[in-house]
N, C-alpha and C positions, 0 to 999 in steps of 0.2 A: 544327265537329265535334259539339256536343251537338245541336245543331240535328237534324243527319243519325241521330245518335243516337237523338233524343226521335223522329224517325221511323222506325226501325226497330224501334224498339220498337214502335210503332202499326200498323206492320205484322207481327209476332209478334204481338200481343195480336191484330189480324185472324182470322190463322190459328189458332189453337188456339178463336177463337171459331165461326167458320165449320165447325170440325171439331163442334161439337154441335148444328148443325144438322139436319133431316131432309129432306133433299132427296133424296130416292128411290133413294141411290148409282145414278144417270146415269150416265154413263159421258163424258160432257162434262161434270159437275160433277166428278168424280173427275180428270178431266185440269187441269182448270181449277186445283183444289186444287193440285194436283202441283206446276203452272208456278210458283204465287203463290207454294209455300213453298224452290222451286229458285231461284227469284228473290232472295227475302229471301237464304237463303243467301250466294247467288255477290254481293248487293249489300253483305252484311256485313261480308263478306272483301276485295274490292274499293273499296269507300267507305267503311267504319268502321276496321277492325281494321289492314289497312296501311298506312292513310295516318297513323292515331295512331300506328304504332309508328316509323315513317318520322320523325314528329315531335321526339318524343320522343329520338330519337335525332341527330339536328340539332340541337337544343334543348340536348344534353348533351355534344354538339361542341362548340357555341357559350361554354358556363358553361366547360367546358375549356381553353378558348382566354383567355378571363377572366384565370384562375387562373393559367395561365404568365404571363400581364403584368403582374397582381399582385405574383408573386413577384418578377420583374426589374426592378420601378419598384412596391415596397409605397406606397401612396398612399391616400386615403381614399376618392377619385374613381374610383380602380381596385378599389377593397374595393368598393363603392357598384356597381361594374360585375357583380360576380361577384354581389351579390345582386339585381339584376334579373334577369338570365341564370338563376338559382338556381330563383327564384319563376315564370318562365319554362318552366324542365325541367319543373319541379314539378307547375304549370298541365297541360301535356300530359300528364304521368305518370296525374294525378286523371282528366284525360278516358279515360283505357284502363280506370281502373278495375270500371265496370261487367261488362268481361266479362274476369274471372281466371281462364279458363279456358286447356289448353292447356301450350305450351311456359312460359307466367309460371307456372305450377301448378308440373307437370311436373320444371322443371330449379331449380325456388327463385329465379326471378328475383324475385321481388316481393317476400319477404323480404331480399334478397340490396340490392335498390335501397330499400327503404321498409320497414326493420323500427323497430317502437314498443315502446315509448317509451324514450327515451334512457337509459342512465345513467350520469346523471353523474361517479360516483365512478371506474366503468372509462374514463370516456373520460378523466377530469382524471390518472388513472395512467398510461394511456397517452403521452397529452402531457411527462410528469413524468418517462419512463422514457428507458430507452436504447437500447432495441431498436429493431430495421432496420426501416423505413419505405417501404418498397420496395412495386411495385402487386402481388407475389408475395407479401409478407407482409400486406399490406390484406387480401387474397383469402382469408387463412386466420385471420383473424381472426372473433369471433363477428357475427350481422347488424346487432344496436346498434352497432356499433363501426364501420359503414361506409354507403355510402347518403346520402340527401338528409341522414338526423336527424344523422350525424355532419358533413357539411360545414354544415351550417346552426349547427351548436356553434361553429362556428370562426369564421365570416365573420359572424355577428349577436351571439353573444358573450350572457353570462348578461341577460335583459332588451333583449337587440338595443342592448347598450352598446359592442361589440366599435369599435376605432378601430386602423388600421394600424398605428399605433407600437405598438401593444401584441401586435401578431402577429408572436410569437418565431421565430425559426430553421426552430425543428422544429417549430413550427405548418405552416409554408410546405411544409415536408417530408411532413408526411403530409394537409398540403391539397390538394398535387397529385397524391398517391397516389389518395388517395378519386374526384377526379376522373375520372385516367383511370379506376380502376378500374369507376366511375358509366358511363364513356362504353362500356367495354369490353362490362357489362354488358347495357344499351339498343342496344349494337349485334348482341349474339345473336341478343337478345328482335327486333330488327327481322327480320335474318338468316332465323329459326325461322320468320318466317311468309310470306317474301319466296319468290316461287314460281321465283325463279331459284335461291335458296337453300335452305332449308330445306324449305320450302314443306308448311309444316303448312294452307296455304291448301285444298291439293286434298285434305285430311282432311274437311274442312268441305263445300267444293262436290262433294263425292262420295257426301257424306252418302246409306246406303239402295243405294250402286250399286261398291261397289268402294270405301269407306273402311275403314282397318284400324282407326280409333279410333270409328266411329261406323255401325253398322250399319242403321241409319235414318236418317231425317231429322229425326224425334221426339227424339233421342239426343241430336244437337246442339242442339235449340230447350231440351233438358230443361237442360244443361248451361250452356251461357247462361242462363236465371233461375233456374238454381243460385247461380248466380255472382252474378248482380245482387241475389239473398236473403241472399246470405254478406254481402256488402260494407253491405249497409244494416244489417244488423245488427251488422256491426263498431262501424259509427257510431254506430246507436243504445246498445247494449248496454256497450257498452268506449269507446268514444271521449266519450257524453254522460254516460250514469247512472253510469258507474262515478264519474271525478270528481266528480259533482252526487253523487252516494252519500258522495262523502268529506267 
């Protein structure tokens, strides 16, 4: 997937470079153009964008399915299961991330799956309390409180010390919540771009000829390294300096 990735990208950095060219707008240079960037398109949507989200949501079946064996046989072996599976989603999840654009924007998947940084204090009250634990009450909870950063509190535990016997009752109760709700989630985000489904796909390969989000084709290429400037500067800005600042 990054592979296909680090090439589509090489193929976007192509095109916006070949656009400041002067080649006499031809009219077989201007066709040529056209193909190369209908192409990127239809191959971004097609070999990048659905088959991660396809991933990632298999991926979040599988940590699912974890978590119910977990809870019917808690074991360490089975704890040990749910966080391969975990690091697994996760893996896929990072690979989408370069392009947040779209229905993960759009409907708050991304916060909804991967909001930072935890806090501790509400999630240790949550665990402490009494309320209903239900995948309807996960869903209306805030986004720290659900997502990878919440199932990764549970199943790796302060310093990744977490050990079966120590995952109480209503740990189990709202491990499985989080789950499905993770799975429920990854399978929108698949759904939203799946051209049988939602099919934000033909938003994309329409781009300039009949898309109601993207008027050009420029629109779409803008919005993609939009999205890949957002996320590096997540990293850089808040995920590196801010702690090395503390």
């Amino acid at each position: 997937m990054r592979t296909k990735f680090i090439l589509t990208l090489s193929v976007i950095w192509l095109t916006f470079a070949s656009c400041t060219k002067n080649n006499a707008n031809s009219s077989d240079s201007t066709t040529t153009q056209a193909t190369l960037e209908q192409n990127v398109l239809t191959d971004f949507a097609a070999n990048l964008a659905n088959p991660n989200y396809r991933d990632i949501q298999a991926k979040a079946q599988v940590m699912n399915s974890a978590i119910t064996t977990f809870n019917a046989n808690p074991t360490d072996a089975n704890l040990e299961a749910i966080r391969v599976a975990w690091k697994n989603t996760r893996g896929a999840w990072e690979s989408c991330e370069g392009f947040l654009f779209g229905p993960v924007e759009d409907f708050n998947y991304d916060p909804t799956i991967d909001d930072w940084p935890v806090n501790k204090t509400d999630l240790d009250a949550v665990l402490a309390g009494n309320s209903a634990l239900t995948v309807a009450d996960i869903d209306q909870l805030g986004t720290t409180l659900k997502g990878f950063h919440a199932i990764e509190y549970v199943i790796f535990g302060v310093g990744g010390t977490q050990k079966a016997a120590n995952v109480s009752a209503r740990d189990k109760v709202y491990l499985a919540s989080l789950g499905e709700s993770l799975l429920n989630t990854t399978t929108q985000l698949r759904n939203s771009w799946d051209p049988a489904s939602g099919n934000y796909t033909a938003q994309v390969v329409t781009a300039g000829k009949g898309s109601v989000n993207f008027t050009s084709r420029q629109a779409v290429f803008l919005a993609l390294v939009g999205s890949m400037a957002d996320i590096c500067n997540e990293v850089a800005s808040e995920k590196m300096q801010t702690p090395l600042a503390a």
